[in-house]
KOLRO-463419 format. One line per 2 residues: number of its first residue (from 1); their letters; for each residue z, x, y of C-alpha. Coordinates in nm, 3 decimals. Example, Ala and Ser with C-alpha at 12.3 -4.5 7.8 and 13.67 -1.06 7.14 Angstrom:
1> as> 0.780/1.230/-0.450  0.714/1.367/-0.106
***
This chain:
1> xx> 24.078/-8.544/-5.237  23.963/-8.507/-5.612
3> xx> 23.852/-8.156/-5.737  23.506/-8.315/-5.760
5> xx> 23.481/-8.388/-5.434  23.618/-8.069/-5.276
7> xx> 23.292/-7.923/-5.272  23.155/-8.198/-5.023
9> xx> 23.384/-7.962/-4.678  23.067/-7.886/-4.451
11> xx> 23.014/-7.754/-4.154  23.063/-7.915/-3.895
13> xx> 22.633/-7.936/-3.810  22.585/-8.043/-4.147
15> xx> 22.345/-8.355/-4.170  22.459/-8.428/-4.532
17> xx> 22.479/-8.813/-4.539  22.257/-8.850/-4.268
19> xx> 21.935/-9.011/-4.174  21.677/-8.803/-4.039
21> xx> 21.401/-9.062/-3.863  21.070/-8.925/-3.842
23> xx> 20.936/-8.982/-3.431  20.590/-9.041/-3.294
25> xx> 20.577/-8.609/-3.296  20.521/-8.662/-3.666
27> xx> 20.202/-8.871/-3.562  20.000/-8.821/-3.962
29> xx> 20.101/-8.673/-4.341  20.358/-8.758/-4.541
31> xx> 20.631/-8.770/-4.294  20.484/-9.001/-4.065
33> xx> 20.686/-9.298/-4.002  20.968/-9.188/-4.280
35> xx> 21.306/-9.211/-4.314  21.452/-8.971/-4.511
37> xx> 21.842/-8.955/-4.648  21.950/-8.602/-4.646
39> xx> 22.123/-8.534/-4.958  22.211/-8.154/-4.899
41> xx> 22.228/-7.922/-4.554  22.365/-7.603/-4.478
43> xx> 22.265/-7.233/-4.302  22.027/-7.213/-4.626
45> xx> 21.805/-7.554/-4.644  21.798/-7.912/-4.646
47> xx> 21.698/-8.142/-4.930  21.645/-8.509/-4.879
49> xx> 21.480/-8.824/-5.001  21.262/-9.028/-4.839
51> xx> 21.358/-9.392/-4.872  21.124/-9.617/-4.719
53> xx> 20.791/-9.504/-4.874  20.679/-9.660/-5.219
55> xx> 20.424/-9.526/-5.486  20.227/-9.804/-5.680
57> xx> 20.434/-9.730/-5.972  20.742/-9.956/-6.070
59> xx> 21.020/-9.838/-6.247  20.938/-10.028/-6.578
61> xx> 20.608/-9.836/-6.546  20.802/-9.487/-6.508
63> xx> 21.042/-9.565/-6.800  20.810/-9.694/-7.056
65> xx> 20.612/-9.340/-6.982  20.958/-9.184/-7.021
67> xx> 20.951/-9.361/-7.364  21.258/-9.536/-7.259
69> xx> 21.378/-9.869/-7.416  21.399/-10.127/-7.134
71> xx> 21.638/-10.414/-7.144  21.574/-10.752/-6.987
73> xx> 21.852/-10.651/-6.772  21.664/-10.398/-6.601
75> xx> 21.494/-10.473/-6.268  21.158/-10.393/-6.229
77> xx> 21.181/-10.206/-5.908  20.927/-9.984/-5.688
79> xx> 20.932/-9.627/-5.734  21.008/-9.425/-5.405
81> xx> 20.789/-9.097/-5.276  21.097/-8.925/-5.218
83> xx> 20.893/-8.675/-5.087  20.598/-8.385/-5.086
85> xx> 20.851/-8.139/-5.342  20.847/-8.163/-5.745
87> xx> 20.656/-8.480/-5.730  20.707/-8.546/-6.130
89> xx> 21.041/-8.502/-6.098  21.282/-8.799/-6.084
91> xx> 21.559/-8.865/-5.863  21.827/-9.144/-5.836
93> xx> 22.009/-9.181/-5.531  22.313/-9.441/-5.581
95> xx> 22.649/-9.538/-5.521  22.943/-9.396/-5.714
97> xx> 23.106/-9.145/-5.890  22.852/-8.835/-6.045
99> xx> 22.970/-8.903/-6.369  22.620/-8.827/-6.473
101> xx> 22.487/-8.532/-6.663  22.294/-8.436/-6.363
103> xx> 22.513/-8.577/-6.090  22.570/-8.393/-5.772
105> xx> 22.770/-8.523/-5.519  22.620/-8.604/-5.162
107> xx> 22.960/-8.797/-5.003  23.226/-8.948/-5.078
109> xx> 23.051/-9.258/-5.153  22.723/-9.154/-5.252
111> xx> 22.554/-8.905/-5.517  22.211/-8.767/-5.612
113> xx> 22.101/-8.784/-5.997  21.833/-8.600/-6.161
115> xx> 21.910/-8.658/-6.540  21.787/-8.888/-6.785
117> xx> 22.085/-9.040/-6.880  22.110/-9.258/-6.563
119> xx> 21.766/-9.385/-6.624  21.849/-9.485/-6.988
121> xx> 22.189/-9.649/-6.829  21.981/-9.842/-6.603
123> xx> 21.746/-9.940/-6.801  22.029/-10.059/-7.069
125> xx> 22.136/-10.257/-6.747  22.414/-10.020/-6.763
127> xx> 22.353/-9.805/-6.459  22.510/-9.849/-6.130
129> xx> 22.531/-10.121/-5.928  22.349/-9.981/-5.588
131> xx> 22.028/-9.728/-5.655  21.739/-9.609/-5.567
133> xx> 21.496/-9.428/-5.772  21.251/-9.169/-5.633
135> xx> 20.975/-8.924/-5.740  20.975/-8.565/-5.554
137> xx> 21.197/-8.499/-5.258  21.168/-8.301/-4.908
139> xx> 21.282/-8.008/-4.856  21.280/-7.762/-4.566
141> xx> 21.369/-7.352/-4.593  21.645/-7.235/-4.369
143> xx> 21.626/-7.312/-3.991  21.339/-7.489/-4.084
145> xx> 21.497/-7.852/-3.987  21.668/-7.707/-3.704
147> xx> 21.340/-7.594/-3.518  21.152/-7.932/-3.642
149> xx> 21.442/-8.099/-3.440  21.411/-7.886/-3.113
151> xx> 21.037/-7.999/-3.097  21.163/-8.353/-3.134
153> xx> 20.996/-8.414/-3.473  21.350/-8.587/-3.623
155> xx> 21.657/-8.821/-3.464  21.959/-8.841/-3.650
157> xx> 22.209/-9.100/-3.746  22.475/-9.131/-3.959
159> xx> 22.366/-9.336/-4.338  22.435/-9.704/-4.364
161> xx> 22.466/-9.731/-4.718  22.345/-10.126/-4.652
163> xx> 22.037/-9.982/-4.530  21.961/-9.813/-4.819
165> xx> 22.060/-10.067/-5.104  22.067/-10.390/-4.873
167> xx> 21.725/-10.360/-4.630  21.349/-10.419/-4.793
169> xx> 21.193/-10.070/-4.777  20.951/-10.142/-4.502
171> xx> 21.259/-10.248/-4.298  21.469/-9.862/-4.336
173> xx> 21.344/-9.707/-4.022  21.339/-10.013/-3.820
175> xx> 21.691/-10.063/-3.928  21.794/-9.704/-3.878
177> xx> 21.693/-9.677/-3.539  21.888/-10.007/-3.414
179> xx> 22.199/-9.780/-3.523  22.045/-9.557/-3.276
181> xx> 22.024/-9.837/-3.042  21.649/-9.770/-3.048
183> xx> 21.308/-9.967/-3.166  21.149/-9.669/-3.310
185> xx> 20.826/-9.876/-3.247  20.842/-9.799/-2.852
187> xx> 20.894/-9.419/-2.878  20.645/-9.238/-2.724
189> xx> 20.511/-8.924/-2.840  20.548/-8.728/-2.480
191> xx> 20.870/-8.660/-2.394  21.057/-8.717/-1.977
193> xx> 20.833/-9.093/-1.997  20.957/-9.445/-2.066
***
């Protein structure tokens, strides 16, 4: 394992890399009906994004604000509300090494970026391959996500990188529960009936 990556050793309840799916519990706000990657979790917080809800800004929009030069190799894609946190602050959650300024790493396989330079790269056409690009982020204090799980607010899963880079937005949580083996869709919000 590189030097780079030794700081990824968790505990063993750490939800880093994980899906958190928002149940029926959450039944209004922000949260309802989100699916949320969770880029950071440990006896202090958790920090996540929330991938399946859009804003009506595209990210041609957000980089020609940004003063940005765009390239005709740049995709015009949607902008995520990554969640209720920092709202005008950017994040890019993508595939590969955090060779970035502001890289962090989330796995093995996946980091968090909240620098400019990978919107310039992307917007060159330069960036990489698999991303996702996200305004504000969720976060919860310590024990915080913990207690919002005993009341049945969350299910966890594993991330399927596929889901996130592969599925249509409005298709994440749908997607994420048939990991699960569930249709989110059917959950009730009182718990012991079918």
């Amino acid at each position: 394992m590189s030097d780079q990556h030794a700081n990824l050793s968790q505990s063993p309840h750490s939800l880093r890399g994980h899906f958190l799916l928002a149940t029926p519990v959450i039944g209004s706000g922000f949260f309802n009906r989100s699916l949320t990657y969770l880029c950071h979790h440990d006896e202090q917080g958790a920090m996540g994004i929330v991938v399946n809800h859009c804003l009506d800004i595209g990210l041609n929009d957000m980089l020609t604000h940004l003063e940005i030069d765009i390239s005709s190799a740049c995709p015009d894609t949607s902008i995520l509300a990554g969640g209720p946190v920092a709202t005008d602050h950017g994040f890019v959650l993508h595939r590969g090494e955090p060779h970035w300024e502001g890289s962090q790493p989330v796995t093995d396989e996946m980091s968090l970026t909240g620098s400019r330079d990978i919107l310039c790269a992307i917007a060159a056409g330069e960036g990489p391959e698999d991303y996702l690009v996200a305004l504000g982020y969720a976060g919860w204090s310590a024990g915080q996500l913990e207690a919002e799980m005993t009341e049945n607010s969350w299910l966890t899963v594993q991330a399927d990188p596929d889901i996130l880079f592969r599925s249509a937005v409005e298709e994440r949580l749908t997607a994420a529960g048939r990991q699960l083996g569930i249709d989110i869709d059917l959950l009730s919000t009182e718990s012991g009936h079918a």
